[in-house]
C-alpha positions in Angstrom: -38.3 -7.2 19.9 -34.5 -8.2 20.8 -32.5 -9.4 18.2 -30.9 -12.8 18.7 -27.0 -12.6 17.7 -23.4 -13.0 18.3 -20.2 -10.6 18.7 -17.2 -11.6 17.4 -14.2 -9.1 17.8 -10.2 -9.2 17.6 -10.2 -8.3 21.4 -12.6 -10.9 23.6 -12.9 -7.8 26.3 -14.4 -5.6 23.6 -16.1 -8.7 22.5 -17.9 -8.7 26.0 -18.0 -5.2 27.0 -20.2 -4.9 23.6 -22.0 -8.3 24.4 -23.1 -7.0 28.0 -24.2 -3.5 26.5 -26.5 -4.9 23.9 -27.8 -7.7 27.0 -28.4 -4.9 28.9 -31.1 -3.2 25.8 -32.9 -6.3 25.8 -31.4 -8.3 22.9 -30.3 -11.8 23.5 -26.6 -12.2 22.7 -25.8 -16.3 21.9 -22.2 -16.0 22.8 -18.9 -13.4 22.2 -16.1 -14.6 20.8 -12.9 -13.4 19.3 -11.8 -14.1 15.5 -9.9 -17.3 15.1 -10.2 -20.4 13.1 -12.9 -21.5 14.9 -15.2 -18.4 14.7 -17.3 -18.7 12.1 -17.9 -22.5 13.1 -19.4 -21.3 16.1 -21.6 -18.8 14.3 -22.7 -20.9 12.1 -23.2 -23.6 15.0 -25.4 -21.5 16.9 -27.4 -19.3 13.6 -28.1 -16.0 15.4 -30.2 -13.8 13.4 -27.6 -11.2 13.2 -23.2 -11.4 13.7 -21.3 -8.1 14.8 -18.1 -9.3 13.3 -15.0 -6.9 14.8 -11.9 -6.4 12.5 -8.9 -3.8 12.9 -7.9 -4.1 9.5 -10.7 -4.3 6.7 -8.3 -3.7 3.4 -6.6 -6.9 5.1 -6.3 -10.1 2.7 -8.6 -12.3 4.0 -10.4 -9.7 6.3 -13.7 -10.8 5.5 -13.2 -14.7 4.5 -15.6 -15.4 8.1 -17.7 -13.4 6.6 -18.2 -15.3 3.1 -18.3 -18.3 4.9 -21.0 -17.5 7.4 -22.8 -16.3 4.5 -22.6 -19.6 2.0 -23.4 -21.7 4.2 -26.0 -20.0 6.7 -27.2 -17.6 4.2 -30.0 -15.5 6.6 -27.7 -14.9 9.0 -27.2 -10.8 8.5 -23.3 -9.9 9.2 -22.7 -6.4 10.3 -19.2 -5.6 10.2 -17.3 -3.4 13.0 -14.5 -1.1 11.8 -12.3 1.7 11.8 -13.1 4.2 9.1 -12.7 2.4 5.7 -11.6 3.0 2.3 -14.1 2.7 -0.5 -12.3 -0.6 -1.2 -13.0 -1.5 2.3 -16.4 -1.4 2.3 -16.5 -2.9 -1.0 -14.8 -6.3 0.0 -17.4 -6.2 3.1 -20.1 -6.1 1.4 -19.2 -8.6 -1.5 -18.2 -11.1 1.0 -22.0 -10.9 1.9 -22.0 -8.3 4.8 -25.4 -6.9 5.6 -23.6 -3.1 6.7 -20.6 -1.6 8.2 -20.2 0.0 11.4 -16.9 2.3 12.9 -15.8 1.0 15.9 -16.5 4.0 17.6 -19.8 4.2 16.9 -22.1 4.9 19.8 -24.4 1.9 21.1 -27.5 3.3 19.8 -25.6 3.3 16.0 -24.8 -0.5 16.5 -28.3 -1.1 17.5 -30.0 0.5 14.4 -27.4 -1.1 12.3 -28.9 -4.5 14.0 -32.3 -3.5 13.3 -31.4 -2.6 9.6 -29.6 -5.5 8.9 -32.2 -8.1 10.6 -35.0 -6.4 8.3 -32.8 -7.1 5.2 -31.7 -3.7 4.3 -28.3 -2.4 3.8 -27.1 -0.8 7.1 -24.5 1.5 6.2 -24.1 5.4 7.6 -24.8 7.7 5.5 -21.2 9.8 6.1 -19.5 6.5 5.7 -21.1 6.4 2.3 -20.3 10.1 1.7 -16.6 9.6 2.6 -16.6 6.9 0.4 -18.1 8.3 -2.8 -15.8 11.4 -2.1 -12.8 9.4 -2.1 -13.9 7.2 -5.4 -14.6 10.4 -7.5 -11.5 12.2 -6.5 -8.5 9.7 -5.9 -5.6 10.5 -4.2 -2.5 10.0 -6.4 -1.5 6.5 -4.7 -4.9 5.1 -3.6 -2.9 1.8 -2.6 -1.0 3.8 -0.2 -2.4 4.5 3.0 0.4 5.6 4.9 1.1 8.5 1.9 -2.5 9.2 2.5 -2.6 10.3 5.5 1.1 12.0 5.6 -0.7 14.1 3.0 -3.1 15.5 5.5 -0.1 16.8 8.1 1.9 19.8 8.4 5.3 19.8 8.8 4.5 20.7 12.4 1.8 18.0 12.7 4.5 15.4 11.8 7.1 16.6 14.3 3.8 15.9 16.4 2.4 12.4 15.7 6.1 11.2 16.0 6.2 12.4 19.0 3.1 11.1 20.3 4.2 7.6 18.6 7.8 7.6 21.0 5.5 7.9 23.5 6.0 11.9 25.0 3.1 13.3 26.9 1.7 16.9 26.7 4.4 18.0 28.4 7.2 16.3 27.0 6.2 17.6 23.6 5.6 20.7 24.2 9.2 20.9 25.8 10.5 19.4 22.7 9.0 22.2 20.3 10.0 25.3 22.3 5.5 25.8 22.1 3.5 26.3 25.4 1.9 22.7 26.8 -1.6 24.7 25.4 -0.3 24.9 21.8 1.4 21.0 21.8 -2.4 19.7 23.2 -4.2 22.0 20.4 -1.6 20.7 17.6 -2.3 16.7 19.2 -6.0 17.3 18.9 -5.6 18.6 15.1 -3.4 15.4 14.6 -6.1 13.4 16.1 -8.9 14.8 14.0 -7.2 14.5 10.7 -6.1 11.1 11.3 -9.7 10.4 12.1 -9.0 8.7 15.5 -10.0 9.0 19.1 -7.2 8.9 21.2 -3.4 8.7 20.8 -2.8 5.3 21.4 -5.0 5.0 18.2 -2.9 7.9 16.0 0.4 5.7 16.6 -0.9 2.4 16.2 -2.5 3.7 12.9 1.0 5.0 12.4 2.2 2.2 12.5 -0.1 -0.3 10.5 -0.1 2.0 7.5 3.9 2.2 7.4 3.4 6.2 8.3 5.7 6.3 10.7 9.1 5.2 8.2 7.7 7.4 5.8 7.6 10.3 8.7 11.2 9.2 9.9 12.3 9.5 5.5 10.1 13.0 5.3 12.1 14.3 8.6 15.4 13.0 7.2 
């Protein structure tokens, strides 16, 4: 049986796009929206059994204050957040806000759906490597947990620096390799290595994470 619910997300295409998908598998989507003041008005307004609530920054203050609000005062409704990988202090403020589960953005449809399903039954719907990731990271701390950006400049070489900088001023395949003296082969390898560290999908995502987190001034002080 479709689930009756609502997509809310940062960017109203993604909003739809996601909307459209989940029409398309038989579930009946109320409306899609982007976040703004008038969000979880609407949510509430319309009372859709479950809310895929987008947000691009879920250690954010305030992140989740839609969330806490859908939830005191239309309590069954089952929030499902949508995310980029989290810190354990990310999920954390998701789900004491009163999120049902958490979801990465770049989750496949199927995921999303389940997650639906889960959250609509009144269990917790939450992937199990998300969980993993964030019990690894709460029994062995980095040494500035409140520091993303020193993080993740933690995980790169030297080499991989040089790299993501690159890839931040904007340089192709091409352009980088020509910058490192390397063959364009060994500059796409060393991208794809950035990529998977960083935990992202594309490189428009590895320099915007950049940056959010403040890695890019701490790259620019490490190269200096």
């Amino acid at each position: 049986m479709g689930v009756r619910l609502m997509v809310v997300d940062d960017h109203r295409l993604l909003a739809e796009a996601l909307a459209s998908a989940l029409k398309l598998r038989g579930h009946r989507v109320l409306a899609a929206a982007a976040p703004c003041a008038g969000a979880a008005d609407l949510v509430v307004s319309r009372a859709p059994e479950v809310c895929l609530l987008g947000t691009a920054e879920p250690a954010a203050q305030g992140a989740f204050d839609p969330v806490a609000r859908i939830k005191r005062e239309r309590p069954q409704i089952a929030v499902v957040v949508l995310g980029p990988v989290p810190s354990p202090r990310g999920i954390g403020a998701a789900f004491a806000a009163g999120a049902s589960g958490y979801v990465r953005h770049d989750e496949r449809i199927e995921g999303v759906e389940r997650a639906m399903l889960r959250a609509r039954a009144g269990d917790a719907a939450v992937a199990p490597q998300l969980l993993q990731q964030a019990f690894d990271e709460l029994l062995h701390p980095v040494a500035q947990p409140d520091d993303e950006g020193a993080r993740l400049l933690a995980l790169l070489t030297p080499r991989e620096v040089e790299v993501l900088m690159r890839v931040a001023d904007g340089e192709d395949t091409r352009q980088i390799a020509a910058g490192m003296g390397t063959a364009p082969s060994t500059a796409r390898t060393h991208v794809q290595r950035v990529l998977m560290k960083l935990e992202v999908g594309s490189r428009l995502e590895a320099a915007a994470l950049a940056a959010r987190t403040g890695l890019l001034e701490r790259m620019a002080g490490a190269g200096g």
